[in-house]
VOPAGU-2260 file (C-alpha; in pm, 1 decimal, decimal comma):
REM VOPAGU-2260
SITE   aa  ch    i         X         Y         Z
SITE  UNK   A    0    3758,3   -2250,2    1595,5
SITE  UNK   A    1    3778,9   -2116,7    1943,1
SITE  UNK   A    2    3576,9   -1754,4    1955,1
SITE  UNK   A    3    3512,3   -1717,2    1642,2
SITE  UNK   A    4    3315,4   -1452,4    1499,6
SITE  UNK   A    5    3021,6   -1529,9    1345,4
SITE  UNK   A    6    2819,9   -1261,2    1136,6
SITE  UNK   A    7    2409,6   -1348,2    1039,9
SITE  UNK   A    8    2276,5   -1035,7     790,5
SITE  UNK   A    9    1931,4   -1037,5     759,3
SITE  UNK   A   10    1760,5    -780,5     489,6
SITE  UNK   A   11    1365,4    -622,3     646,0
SITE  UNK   A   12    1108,5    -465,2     503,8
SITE  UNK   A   13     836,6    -434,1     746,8
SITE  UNK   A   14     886,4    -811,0     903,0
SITE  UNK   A   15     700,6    -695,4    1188,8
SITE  UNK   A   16     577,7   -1040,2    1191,6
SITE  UNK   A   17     862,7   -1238,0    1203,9
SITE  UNK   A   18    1169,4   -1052,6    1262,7
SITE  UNK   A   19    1164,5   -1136,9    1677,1
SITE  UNK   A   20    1110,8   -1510,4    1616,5
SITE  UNK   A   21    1362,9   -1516,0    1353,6
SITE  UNK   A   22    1615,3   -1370,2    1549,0
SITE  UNK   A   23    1514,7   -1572,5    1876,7
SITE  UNK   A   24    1524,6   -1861,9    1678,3
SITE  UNK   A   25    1909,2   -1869,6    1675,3
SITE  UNK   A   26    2041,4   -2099,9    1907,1
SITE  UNK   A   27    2314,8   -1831,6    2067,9
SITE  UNK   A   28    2403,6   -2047,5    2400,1
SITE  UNK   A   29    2466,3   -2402,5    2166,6
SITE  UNK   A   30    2705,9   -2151,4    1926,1
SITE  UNK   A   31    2865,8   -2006,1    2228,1
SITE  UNK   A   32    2897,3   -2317,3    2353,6
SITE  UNK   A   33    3066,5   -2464,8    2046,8
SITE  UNK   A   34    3318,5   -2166,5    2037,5
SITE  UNK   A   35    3134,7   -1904,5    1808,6
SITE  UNK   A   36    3102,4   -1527,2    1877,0
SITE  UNK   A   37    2761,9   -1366,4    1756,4
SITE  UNK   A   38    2742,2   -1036,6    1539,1
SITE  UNK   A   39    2351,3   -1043,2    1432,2
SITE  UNK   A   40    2265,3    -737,5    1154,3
SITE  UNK   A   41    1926,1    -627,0    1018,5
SITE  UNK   A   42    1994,3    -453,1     732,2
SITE  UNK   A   43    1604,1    -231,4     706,5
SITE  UNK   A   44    1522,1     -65,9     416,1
SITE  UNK   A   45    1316,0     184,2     592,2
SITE  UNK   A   46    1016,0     -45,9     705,8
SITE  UNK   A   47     680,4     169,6     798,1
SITE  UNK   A   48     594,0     -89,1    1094,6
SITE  UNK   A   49     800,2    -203,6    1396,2
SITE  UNK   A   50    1027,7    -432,7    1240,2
SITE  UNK   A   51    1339,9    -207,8    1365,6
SITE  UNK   A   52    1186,2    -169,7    1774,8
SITE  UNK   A   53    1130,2    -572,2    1740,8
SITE  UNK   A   54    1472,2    -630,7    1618,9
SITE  UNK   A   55    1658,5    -431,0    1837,1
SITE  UNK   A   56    1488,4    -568,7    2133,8
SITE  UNK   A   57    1552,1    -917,0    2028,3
SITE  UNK   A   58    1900,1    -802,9    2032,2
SITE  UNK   A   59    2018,4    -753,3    1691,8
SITE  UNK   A   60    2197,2    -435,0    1590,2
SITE  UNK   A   61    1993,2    -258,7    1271,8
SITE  UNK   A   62    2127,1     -62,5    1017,8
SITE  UNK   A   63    1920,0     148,6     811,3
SITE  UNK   A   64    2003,2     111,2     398,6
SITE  UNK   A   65    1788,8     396,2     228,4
SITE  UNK   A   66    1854,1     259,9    -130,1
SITE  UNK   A   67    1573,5       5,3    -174,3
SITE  UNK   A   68    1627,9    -353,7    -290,6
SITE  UNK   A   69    1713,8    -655,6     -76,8
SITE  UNK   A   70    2048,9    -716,4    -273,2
SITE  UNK   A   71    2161,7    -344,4    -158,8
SITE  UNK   A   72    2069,3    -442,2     158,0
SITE  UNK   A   73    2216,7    -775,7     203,9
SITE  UNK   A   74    2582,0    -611,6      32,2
SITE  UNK   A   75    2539,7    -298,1     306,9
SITE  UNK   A   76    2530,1    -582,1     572,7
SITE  UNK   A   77    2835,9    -743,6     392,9
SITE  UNK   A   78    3066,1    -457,1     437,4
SITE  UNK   A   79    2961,2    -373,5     777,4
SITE  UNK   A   80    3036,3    -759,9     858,2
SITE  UNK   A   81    3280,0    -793,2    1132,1
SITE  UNK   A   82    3285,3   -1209,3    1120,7
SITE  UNK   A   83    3555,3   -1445,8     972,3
SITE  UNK   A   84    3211,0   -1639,8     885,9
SITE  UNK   A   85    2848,1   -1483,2     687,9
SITE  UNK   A   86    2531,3   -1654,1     739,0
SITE  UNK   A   87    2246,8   -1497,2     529,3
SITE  UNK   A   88    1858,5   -1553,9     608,4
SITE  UNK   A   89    1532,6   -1379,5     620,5
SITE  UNK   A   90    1355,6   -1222,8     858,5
SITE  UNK   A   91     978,0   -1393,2     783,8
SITE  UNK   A   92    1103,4   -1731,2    1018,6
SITE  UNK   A   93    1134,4   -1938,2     717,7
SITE  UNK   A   94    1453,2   -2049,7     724,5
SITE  UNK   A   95    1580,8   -2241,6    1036,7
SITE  UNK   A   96    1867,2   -2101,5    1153,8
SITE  UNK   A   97    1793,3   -2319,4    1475,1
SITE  UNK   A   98    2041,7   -2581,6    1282,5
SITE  UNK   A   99    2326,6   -2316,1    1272,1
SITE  UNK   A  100    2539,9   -2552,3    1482,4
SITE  UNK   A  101    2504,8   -2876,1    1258,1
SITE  UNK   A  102    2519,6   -2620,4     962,6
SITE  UNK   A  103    2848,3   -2482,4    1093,5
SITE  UNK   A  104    2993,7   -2821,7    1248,8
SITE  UNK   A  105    3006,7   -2890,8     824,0
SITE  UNK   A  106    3042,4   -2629,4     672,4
SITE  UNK   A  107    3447,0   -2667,3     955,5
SITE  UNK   A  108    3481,1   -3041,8     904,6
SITE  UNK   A  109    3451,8   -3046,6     551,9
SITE  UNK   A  110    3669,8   -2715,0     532,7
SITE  UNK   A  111    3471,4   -2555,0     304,3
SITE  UNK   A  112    3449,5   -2212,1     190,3
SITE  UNK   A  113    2999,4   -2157,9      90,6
SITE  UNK   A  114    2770,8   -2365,1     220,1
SITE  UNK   A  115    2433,0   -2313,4      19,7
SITE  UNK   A  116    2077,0   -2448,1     114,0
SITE  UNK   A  117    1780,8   -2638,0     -64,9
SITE  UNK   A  118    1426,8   -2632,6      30,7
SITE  UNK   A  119    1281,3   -2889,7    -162,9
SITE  UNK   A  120    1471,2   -3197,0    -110,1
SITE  UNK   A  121    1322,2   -3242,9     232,6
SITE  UNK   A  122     962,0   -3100,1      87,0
SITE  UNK   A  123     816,8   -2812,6     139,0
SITE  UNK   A  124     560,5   -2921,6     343,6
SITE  UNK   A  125     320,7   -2689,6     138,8
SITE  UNK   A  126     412,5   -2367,7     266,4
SITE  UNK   A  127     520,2   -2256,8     -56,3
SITE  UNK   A  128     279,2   -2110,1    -325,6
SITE  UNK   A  129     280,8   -2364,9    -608,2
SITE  UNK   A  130     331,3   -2021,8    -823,0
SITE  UNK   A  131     709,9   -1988,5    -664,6
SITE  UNK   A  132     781,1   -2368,4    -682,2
SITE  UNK   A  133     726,4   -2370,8   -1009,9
SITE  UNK   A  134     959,6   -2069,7   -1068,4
SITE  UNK   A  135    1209,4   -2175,3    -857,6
SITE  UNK   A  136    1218,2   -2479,7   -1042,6
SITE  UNK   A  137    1290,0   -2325,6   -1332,7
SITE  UNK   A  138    1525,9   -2138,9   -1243,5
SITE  UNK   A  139    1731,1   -2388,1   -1063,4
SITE  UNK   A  140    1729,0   -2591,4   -1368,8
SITE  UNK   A  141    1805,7   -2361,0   -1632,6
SITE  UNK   A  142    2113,9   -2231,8   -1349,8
SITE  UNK   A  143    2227,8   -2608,1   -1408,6
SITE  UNK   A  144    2208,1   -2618,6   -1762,2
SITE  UNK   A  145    2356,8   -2322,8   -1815,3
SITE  UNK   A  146    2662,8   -2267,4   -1580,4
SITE  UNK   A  147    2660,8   -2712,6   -1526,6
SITE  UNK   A  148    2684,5   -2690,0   -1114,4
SITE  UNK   A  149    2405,4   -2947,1    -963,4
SITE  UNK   A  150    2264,2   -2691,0    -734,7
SITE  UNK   A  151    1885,9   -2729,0    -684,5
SITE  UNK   A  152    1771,2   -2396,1    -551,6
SITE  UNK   A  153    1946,5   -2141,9    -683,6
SITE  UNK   A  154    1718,5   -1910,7    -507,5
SITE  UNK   A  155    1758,7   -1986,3    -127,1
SITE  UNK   A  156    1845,2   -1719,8      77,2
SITE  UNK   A  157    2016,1   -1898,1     333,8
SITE  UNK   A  158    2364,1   -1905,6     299,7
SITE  UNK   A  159    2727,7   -1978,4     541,2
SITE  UNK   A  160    3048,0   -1857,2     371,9
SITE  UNK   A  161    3397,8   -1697,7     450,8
SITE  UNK   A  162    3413,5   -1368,3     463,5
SITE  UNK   A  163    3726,8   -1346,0     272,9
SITE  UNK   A  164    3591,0   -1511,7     -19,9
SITE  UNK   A  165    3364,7   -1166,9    -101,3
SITE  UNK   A  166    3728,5   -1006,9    -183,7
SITE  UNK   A  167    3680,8   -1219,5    -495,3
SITE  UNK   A  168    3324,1   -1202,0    -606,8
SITE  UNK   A  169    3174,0    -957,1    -839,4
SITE  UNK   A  170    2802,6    -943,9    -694,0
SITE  UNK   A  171    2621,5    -696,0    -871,9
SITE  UNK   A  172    2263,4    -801,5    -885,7
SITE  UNK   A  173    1969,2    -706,9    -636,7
SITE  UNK   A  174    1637,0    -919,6    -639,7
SITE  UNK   A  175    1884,9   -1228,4    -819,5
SITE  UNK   A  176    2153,8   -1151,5    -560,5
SITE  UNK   A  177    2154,5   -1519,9    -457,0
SITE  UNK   A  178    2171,9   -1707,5    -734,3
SITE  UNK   A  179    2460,1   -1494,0    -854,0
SITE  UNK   A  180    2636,4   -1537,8    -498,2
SITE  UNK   A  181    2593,7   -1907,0    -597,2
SITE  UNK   A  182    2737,6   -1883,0    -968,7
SITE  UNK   A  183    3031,8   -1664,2    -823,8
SITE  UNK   A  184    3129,0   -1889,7    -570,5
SITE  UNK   A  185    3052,4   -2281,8    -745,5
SITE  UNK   A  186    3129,7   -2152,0   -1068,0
SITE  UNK   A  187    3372,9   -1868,5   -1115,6
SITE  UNK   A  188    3561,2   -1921,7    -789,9
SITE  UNK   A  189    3558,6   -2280,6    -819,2
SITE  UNK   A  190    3514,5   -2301,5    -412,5
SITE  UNK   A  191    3469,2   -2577,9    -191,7
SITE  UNK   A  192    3107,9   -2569,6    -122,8
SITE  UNK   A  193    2795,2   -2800,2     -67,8
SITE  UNK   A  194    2454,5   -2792,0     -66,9
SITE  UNK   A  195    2275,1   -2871,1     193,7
SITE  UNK   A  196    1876,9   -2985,5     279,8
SITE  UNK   A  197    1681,0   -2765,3     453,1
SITE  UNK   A  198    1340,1   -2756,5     625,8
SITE  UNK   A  199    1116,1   -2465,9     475,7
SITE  UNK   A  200     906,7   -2266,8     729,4
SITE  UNK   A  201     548,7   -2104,5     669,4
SITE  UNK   A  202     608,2   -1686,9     607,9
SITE  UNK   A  203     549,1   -1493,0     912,5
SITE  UNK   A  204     360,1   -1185,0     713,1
SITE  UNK   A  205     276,4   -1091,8     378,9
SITE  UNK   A  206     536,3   -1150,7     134,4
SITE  UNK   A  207     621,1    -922,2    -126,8
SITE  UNK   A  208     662,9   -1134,4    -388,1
SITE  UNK   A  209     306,3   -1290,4    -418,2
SITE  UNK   A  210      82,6   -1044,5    -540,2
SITE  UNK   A  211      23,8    -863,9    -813,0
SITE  UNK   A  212     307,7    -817,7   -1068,3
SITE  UNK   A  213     584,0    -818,8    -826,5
SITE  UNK   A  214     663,2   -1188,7    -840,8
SITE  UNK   A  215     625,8   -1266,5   -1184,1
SITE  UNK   A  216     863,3    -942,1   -1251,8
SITE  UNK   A  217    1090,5   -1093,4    -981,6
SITE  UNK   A  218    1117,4   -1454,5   -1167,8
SITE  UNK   A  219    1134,8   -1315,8   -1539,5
SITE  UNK   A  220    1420,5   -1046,7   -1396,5
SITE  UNK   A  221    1658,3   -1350,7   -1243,3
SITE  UNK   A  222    1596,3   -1588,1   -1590,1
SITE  UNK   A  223    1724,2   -1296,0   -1760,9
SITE  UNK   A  224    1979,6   -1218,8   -1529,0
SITE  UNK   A  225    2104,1   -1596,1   -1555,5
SITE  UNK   A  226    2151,5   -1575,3   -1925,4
SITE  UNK   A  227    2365,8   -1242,1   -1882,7
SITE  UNK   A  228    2561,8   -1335,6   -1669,3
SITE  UNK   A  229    2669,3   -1710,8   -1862,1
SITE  UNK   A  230    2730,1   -1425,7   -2157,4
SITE  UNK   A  231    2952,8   -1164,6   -1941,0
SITE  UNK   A  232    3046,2   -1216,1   -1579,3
């Protein structure tokens, strides 16, 4: 695994709040250490605050995506990856990409090809609003019943694959972008993956999931998309 490339594409929209710690939070000198070469990508879609200044002077490299939606975004920072290896996240400091090298010393020894995470098996520690539990829930179980792969969140964003398996996935959603990433992958591609317990973080910012209409649009849009895509890939 000597110099490997490692890619980490992580979709903003004004993260102001959490885009600097996110990126700080990865543990570059333990990866370098361990043989790993670091491309990070923020993938904005044309945040109105300082998300892009914070990001580039934590030392990612941005790339504006003018088509809205955090699927585009996440496929734009796909294509421009240059790593054997993709790690997805967020950029709100909720995921802890602190455990990248435990994350990646599995995701080699067990020679897999995805490596998918779950919140809730650890707890959530109540930084989730019951409102997305609940949702999540649902869709993780109705995932199960309907495509029969024992994931339990279907909706966690972060992710560690090879590059080379995108070749072979048809990802066309947006907003339900991960669970399909998960279907295509467990399901379709029949790759060797695992899923693996995570500890949640508390948001850094406002989400935009959690008021108004936006998140129960959001959850009714991925049910949906989960029973069109068991009828047609």
């Amino acid at each position: 695994m000597s110099n490997k490339l490692i890619s980490i594409v992580i979709p903003t929209l004004n993260e102001e709040e959490g885009i600097a710690s996110t990126i700080f939070s990865i543990p570059k000198k333990k990866l370098e250490e361990a043989g790993y070469k670091l491309q990070i990508l923020v993938i904005d879609n044309n945040s109105s605050d300082k998300t892009v200044e914070l990001a580039r002077i934590a030392g990612a490299e941005v790339i504006q995506e003018s088509i809205k939606g955090v699927g585009i975004a996440t496929k734009t920072g796909f294509r421009l990856s240059a790593g054997e290896i993709v790690v997805t996240a967020d950029g709100d400091g909720t995921y802890p990409l602190e455990i990248l090298p435990e994350l990646l010393s599995k995701f080699v020894d067990c020679n897999l090809d995805f490596i998918t995470t779950d919140r809730f098996s650890l707890g959530c520690n109540g930084v989730m609003p019951l409102r997305n539990k609940i949702g999540n829930g649902v869709l993780s179980q109705t995932l199960r019943l309907l495509f029969g792969i024992p994931i339990q969140d279907s909706q966690s964003g972060m992710m560690i694959f090879k590059k080379s398996i995108l070749e072979r996935l048809q990802l066309k959603a947006d907003i339900p972008l991960s669970q399909e990433m998960k279907i295509e992958a467990c399901y379709f591609e029949k790759c060797k993956w695992m899923e693996v317990p995570i500890r949640y973080g508390k948001r850094l910012g406002e989400s935009k999931l959690t008021n108004g209409l936006a998140g129960w649009k959001a959850g009714l849009g991925n049910l949906v998309h989960l029973f069109k895509k068991r009828i047609k890939r």
